[in-house]
N, C-alpha and C positions, 0 to 999 in steps of 0.2 A: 463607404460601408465600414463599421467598425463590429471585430471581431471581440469577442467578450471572453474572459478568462479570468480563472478561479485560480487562487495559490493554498496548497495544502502545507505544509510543514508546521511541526512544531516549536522549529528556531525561529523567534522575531524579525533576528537580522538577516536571514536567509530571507524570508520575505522580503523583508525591504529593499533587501540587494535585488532579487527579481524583481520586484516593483518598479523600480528605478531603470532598471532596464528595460522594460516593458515599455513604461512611458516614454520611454525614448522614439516609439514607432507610431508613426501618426493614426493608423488602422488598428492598431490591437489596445483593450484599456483593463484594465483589472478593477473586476465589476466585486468582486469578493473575497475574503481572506480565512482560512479555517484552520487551527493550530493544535488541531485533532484528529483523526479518522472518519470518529463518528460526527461532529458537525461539517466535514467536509460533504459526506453523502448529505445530509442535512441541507448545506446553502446548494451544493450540485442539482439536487430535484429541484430546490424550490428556484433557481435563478438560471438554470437549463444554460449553461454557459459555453458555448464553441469548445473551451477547452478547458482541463484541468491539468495542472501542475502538482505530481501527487510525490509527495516524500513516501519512501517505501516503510519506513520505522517511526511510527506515529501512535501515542497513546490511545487508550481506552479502544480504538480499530486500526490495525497497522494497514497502510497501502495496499495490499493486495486482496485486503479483505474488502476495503472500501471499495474499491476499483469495480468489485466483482460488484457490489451491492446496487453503487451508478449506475453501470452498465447494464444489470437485467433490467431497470426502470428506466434508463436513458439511455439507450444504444445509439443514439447520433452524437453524445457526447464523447470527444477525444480525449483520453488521458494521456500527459507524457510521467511516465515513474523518472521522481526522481531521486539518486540513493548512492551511500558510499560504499555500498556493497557492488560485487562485481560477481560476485559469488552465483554461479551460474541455476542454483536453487531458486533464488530470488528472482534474477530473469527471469527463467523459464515460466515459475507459475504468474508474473507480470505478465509477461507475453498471453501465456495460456486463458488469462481471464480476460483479455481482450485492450492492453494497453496499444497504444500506437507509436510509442516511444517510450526509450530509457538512454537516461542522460547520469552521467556522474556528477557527486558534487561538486569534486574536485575541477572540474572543466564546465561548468552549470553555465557560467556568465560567456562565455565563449560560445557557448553552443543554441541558449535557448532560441533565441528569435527563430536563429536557423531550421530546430525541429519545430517550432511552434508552424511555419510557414510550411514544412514537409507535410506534417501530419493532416492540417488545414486544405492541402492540398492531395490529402486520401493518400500519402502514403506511408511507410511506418518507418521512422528516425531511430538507428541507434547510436549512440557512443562506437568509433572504433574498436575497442577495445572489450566493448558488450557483444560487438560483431563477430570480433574472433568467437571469443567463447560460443557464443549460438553457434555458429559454422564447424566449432572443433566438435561441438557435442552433436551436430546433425550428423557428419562425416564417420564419429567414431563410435555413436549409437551405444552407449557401452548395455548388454544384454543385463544388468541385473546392479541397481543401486537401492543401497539402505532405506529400507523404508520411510520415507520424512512424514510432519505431521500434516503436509497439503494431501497425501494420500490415507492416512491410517483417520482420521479425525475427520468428523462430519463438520462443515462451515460454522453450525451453532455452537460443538465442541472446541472448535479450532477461535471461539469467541470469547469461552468463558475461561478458556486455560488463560488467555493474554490478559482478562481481567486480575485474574488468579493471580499472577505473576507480578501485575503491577501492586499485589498488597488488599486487592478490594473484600470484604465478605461477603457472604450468600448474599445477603439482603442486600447492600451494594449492586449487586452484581443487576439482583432480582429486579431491583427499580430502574435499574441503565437498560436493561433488556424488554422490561415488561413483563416478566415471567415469575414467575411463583417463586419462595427461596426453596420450595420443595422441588420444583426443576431443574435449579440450577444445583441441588446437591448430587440430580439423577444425573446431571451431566457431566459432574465431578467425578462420580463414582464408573461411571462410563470412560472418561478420562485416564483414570488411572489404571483400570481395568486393561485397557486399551496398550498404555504404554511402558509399565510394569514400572510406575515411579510413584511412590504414596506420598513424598512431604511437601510443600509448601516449596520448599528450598531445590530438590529436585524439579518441582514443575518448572519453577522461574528459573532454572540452571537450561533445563530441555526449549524452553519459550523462547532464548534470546541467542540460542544456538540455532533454532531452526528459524529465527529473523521477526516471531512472532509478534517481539516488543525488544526494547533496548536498554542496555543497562541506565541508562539516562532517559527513561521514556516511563 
């Protein structure tokens, strides 16, 4: 039996480097490649693959957005996040949307097969170093952190700020979504409304802070 899996990242050679690795294990094959958020949900529904390999900072839908999208239409699909953040924000709402691993990039070629085989196996893979953090923030429960935008922003808002961010217009935004350009300005203006930031340059300063999209995404 050969297990099937998707690779999400933006970088080429990141790919390839997982690919190369992948094919190294006679049971696992990589059935798809997606160098976006939004065509990763895309090839994920249409090719229903054991598992995905999802980079957390990914244009046009970043990983956690995607992850969540998978998952309500594909709940037997495994995601491992994969990300250079360690930043325990980023776990958490991975974790919380229902990922089964997170791996860093830094240590990605060392670890995958290992989670790929954890996860496949119903359990959930972290990075050591993801673990600490999870385990420091279960322990120390802190009673009261700053609002971020996985809590203040509705998922459709938390869509068009990251388009926002990458440079796109209404109308841009309106044909990637499907939605009107007069929705997506209600969603703008709900946006800002929201987070007391009015320019352009504020929004994409708040988006790549809170992990939305990346200076290079």
């Amino acid at each position: 039996m050969s297990y099937r899996i998707v690779l999400a990242d933006d970088h080429r050679l990141m790919r390839e480097g997982l690919k190369t690795l992948i094919s190294g294990e006679s049971d696992l094959e990589v059935v798809g490649e997606a160098e976006d958020g939004r065509s990763a949900v895309s090839l994920a529904l249409e090719l229903l693959p054991d598992v995905v390999i999802m980079d957390v900072a990914m244009p046009h839908l970043n990983g956690i957005e995607a992850t969540r999208q998978i998952l309500k239409q594909a709940p037997s699909v495994r995601i491992i996040a994969l990300s250079m953040h360690s930043d325990r924000r980023f776990v958490g709402e991975m974790l919380k949307v229902g990922a089964s691993g997170y791996l860093l990039k830094d240590g990605a070629f060392d670890e995958l097969v290992r989670a790929i085989r954890a996860v496949l196996a119903g359990q959930v893979y972290l990075n050591p170093r993801i673990a600490s953090i999870v385990v420091e923030h279960h322990v120390r429960r802190p009673k009261a952190e700053n609002a971020s935008v996985w809590s203040v922003l509705t998922a459709r808002e938390r869509e068009v700020l990251q388009l926002l961010s990458e440079g796109k217009t209404s109308k841009l935004i309106a044909a990637q979504l499907h939605i009107s350009a007069k929705t997506v300005e209600s969603h703008r203006r709900q946006i800002t409304d929201k987070l007391g930031l009015r320019s352009v340059a504020e929004l994409t300063k708040y988006a790549i802070r809170e992990g939305l999209t990346s200076v290079d995404g």
